[in-house]
Z-matrix of the N, CA and C atoms (Angstrom, degrees):
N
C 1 1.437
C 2 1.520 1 110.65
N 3 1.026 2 110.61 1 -47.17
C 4 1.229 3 112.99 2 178.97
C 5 1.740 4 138.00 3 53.40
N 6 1.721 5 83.58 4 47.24
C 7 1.627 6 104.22 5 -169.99
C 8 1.323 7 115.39 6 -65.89
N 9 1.263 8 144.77 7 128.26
C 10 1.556 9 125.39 8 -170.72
C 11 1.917 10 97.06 9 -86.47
N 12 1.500 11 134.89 10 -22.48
C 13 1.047 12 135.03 11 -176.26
C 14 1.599 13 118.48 12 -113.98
N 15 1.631 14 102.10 13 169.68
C 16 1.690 15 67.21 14 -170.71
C 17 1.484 16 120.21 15 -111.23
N 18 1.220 17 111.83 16 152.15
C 19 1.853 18 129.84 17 -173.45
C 20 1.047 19 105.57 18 -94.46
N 21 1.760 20 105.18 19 -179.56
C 22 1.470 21 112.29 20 171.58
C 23 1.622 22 105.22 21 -131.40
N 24 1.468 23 98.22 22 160.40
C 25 1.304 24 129.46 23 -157.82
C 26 1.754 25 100.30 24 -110.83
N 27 1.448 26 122.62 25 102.21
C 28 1.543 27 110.82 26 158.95
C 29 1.572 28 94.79 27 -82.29
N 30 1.534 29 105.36 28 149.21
C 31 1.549 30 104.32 29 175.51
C 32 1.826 31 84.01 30 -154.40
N 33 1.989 32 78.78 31 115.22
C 34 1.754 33 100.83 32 178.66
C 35 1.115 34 107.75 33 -129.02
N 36 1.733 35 99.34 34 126.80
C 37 1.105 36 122.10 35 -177.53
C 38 1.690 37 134.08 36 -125.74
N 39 1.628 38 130.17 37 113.02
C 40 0.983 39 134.27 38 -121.52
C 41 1.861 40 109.53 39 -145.16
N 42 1.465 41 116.40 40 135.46
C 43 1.245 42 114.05 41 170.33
C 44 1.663 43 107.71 42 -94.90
N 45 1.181 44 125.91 43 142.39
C 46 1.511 45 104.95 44 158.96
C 47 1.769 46 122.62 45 -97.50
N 48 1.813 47 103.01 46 -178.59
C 49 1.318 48 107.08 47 -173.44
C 50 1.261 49 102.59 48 -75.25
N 51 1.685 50 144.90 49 -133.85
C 52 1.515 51 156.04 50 130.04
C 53 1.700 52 101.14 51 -87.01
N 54 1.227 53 95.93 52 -2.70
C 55 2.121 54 85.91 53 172.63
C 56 1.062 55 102.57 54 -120.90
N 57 1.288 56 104.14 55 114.61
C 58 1.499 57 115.23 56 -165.67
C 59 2.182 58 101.94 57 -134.82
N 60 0.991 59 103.76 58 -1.41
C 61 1.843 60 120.03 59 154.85
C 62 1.258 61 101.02 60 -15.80
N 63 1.362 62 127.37 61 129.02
C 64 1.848 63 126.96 62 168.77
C 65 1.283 64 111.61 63 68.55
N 66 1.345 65 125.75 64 -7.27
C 67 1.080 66 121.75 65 -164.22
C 68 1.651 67 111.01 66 -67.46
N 69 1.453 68 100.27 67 -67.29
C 70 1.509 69 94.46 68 -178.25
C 71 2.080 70 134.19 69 -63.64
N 72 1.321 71 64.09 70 -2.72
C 73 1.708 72 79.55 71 -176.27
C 74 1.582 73 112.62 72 -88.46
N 75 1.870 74 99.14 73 -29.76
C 76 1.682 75 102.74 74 158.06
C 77 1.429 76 130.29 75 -67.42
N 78 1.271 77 107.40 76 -34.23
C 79 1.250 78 121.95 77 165.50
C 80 1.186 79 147.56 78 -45.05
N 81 1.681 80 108.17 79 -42.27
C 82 1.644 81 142.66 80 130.59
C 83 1.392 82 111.66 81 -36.36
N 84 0.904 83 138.00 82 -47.66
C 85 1.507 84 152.28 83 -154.31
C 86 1.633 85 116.36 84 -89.74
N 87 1.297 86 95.82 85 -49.95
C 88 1.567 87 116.82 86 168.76
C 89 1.725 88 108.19 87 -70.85
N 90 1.589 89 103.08 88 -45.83
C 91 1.495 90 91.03 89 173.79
C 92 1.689 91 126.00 90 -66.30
N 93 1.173 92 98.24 91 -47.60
C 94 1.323 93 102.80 92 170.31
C 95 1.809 94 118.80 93 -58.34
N 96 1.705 95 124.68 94 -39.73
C 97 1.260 96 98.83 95 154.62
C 98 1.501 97 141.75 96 -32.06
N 99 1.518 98 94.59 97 -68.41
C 100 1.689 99 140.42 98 169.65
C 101 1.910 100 75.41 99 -12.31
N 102 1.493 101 95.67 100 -104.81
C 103 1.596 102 105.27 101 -173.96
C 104 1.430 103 132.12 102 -4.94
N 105 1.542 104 104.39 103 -39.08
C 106 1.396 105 113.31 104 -179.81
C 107 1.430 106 124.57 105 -99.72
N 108 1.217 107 110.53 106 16.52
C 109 1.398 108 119.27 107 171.90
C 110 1.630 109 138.03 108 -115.70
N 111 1.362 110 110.61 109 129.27
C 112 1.355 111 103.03 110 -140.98
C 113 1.600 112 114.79 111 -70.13
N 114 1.716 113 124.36 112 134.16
C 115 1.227 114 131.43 113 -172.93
C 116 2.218 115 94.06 114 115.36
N 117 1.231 116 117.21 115 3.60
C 118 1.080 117 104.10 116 -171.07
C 119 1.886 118 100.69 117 -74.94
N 120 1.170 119 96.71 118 162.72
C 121 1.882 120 89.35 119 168.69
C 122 1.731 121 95.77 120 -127.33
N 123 1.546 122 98.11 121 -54.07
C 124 1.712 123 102.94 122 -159.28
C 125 1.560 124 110.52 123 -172.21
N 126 1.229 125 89.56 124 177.14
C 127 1.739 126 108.27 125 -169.24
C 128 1.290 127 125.05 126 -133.53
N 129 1.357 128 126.28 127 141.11
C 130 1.406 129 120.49 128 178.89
C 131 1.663 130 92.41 129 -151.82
N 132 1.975 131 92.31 130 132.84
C 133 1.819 132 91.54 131 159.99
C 134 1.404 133 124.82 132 -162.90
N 135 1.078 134 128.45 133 144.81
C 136 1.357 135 138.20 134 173.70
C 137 1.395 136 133.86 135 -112.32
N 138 1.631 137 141.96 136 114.48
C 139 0.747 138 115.63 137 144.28
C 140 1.606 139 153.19 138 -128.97
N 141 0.829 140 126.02 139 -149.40
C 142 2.044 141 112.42 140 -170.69
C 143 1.444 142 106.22 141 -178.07
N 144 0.861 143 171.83 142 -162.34
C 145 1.478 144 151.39 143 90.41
C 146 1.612 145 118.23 144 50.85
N 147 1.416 146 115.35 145 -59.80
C 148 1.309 147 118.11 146 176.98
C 149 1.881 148 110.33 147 -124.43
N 150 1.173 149 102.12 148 113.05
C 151 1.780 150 98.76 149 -172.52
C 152 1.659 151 106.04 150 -85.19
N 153 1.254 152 101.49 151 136.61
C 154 1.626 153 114.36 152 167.21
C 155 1.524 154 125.65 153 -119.77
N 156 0.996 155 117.78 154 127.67
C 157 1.338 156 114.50 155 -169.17
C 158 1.516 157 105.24 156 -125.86
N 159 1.086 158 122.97 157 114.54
C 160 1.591 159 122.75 158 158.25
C 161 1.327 160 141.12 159 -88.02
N 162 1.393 161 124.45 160 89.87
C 163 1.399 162 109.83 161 -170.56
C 164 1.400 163 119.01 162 -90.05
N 165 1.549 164 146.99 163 153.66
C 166 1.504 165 134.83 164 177.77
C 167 1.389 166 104.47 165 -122.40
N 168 1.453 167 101.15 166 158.20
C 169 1.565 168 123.44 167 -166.84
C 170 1.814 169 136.96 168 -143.37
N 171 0.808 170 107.43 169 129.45
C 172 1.616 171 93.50 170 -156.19
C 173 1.835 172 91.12 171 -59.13
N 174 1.301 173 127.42 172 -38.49
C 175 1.301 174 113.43 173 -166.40
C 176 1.080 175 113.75 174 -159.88
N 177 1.315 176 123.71 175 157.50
C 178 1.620 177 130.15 176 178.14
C 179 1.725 178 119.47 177 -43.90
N 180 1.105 179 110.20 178 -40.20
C 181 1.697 180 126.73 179 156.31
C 182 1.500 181 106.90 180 -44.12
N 183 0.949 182 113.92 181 -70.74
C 184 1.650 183 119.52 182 164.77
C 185 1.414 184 140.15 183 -29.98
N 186 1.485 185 99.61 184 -49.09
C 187 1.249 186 102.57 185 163.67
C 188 1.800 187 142.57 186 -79.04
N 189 1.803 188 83.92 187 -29.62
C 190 1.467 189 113.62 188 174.28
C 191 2.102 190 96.90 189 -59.38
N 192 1.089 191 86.46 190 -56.24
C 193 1.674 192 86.94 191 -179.49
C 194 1.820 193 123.69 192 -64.27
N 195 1.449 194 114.45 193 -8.44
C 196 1.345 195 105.24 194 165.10
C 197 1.250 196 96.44 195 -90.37
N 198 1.079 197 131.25 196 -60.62
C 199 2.115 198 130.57 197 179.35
C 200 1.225 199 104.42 198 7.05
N 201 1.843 200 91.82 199 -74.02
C 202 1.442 201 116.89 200 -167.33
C 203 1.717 202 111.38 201 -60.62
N 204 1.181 203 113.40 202 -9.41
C 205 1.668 204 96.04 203 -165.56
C 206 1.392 205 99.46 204 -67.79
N 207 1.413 206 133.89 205 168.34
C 208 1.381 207 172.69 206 -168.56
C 209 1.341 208 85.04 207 -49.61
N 210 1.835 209 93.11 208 -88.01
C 211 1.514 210 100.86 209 -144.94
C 212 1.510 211 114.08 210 -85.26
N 213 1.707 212 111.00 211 8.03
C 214 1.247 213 110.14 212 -170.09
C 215 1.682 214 90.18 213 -93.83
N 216 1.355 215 120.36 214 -21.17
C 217 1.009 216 133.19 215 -179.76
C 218 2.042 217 130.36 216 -55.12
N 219 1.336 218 80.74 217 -40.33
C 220 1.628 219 125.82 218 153.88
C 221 1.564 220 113.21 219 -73.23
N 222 0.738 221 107.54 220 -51.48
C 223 1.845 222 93.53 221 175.29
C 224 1.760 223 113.26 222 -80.68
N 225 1.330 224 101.34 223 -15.11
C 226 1.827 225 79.14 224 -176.38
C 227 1.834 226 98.82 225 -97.26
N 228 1.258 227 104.90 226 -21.05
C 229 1.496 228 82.49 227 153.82
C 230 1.328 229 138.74 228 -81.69
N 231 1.062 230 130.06 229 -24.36
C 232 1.388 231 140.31 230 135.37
C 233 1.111 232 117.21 231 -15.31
N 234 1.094 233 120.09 232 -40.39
C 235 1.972 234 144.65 233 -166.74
C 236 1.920 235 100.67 234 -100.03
N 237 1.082 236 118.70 235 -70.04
C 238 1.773 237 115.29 236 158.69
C 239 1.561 238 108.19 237 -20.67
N 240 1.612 239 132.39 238 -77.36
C 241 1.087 240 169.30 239 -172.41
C 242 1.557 241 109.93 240 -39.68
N 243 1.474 242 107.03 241 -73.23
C 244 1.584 243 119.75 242 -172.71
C 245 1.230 244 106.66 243 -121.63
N 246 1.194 245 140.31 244 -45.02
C 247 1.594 246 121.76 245 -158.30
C 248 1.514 247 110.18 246 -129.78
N 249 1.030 248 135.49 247 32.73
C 250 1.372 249 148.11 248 143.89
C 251 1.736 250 133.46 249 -101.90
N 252 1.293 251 126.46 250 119.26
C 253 1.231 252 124.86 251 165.49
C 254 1.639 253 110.11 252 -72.81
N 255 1.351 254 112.27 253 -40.24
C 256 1.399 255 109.20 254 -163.46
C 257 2.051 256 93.56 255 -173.46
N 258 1.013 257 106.15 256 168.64
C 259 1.846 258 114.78 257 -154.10
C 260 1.619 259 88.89 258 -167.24
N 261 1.212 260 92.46 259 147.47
C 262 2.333 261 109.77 260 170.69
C 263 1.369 262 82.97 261 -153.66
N 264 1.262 263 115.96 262 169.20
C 265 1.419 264 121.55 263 -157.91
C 266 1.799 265 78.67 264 179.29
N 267 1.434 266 99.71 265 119.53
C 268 1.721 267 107.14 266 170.64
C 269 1.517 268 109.75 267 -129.22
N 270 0.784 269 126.19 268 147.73
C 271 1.964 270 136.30 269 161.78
C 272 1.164 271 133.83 270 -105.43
N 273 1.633 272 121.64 271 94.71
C 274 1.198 273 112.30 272 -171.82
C 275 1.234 274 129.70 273 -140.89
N 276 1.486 275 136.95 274 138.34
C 277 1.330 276 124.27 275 -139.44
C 278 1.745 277 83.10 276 -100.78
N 279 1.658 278 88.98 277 147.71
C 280 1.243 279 134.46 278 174.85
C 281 1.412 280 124.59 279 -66.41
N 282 0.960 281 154.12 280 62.69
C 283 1.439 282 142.07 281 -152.34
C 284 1.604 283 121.63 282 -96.80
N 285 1.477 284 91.94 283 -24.17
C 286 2.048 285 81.43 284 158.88
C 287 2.013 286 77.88 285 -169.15
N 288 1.369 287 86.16 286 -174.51
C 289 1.792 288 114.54 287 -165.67
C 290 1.479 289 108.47 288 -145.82
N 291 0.971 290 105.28 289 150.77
C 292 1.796 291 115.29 290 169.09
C 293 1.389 292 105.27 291 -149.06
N 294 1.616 293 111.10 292 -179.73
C 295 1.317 294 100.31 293 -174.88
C 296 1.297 295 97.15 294 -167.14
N 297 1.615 296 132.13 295 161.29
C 298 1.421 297 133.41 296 176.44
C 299 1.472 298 121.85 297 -131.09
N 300 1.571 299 127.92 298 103.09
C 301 1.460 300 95.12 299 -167.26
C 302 1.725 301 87.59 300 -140.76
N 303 1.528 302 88.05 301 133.67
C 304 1.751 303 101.24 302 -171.16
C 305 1.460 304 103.62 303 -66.10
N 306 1.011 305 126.53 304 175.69
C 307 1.876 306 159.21 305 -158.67
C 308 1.306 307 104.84 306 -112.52
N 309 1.512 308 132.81 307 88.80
C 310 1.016 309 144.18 308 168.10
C 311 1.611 310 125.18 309 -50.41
């Protein structure tokens, strides 16, 4: 990312149900919103057993305003409903970064 100031970090983290139908295709969908909304920076995600997803944000304004969008609004209930056992969702500002990447 390589923010010179510092941002914030939603970091959501999630078990799923065995109905997991639409899921990844919402997921796509949400990311690709995500992207287009202003204060977005970036994305990071994994999952296995326990999924983590990190999204970044120029600011608390920012984030409050994807929450609120429509259709993201629609997918996390969607997510309550069918494809979640359990979800934590934390916010936390970023204050610097480093990074390590070997020499190919």
């Amino acid at each position: 990312m390589k923010n010179s100031k510092p941002y914030y970090a939603v970091i959501f983290t999630s078990t799923q149900t065995e109905t997991i139908e639409g899921y990844s295709e919402m997921a796509v969908k949400m990311e690709n919103l995500a992207k287009q909304q202003k204060g977005f920076i970036g994305i990071d995600s994994a999952r296995n057993e326990v999924g983590i997803t990190v999204s970044y944000w120029e600011s608390l304004e920012a984030i409050k305003n994807w929450k609120a969008n429509t259709d993201h609004l629609f997918a996390q209930q969607k997510g309550r409903e069918q494809w979640y056992n359990w979800y934590n969702v934390k916010i936390c500002k970023v204050e610097r970064e480093y990074e390590f990447m070997k020499d190919l």
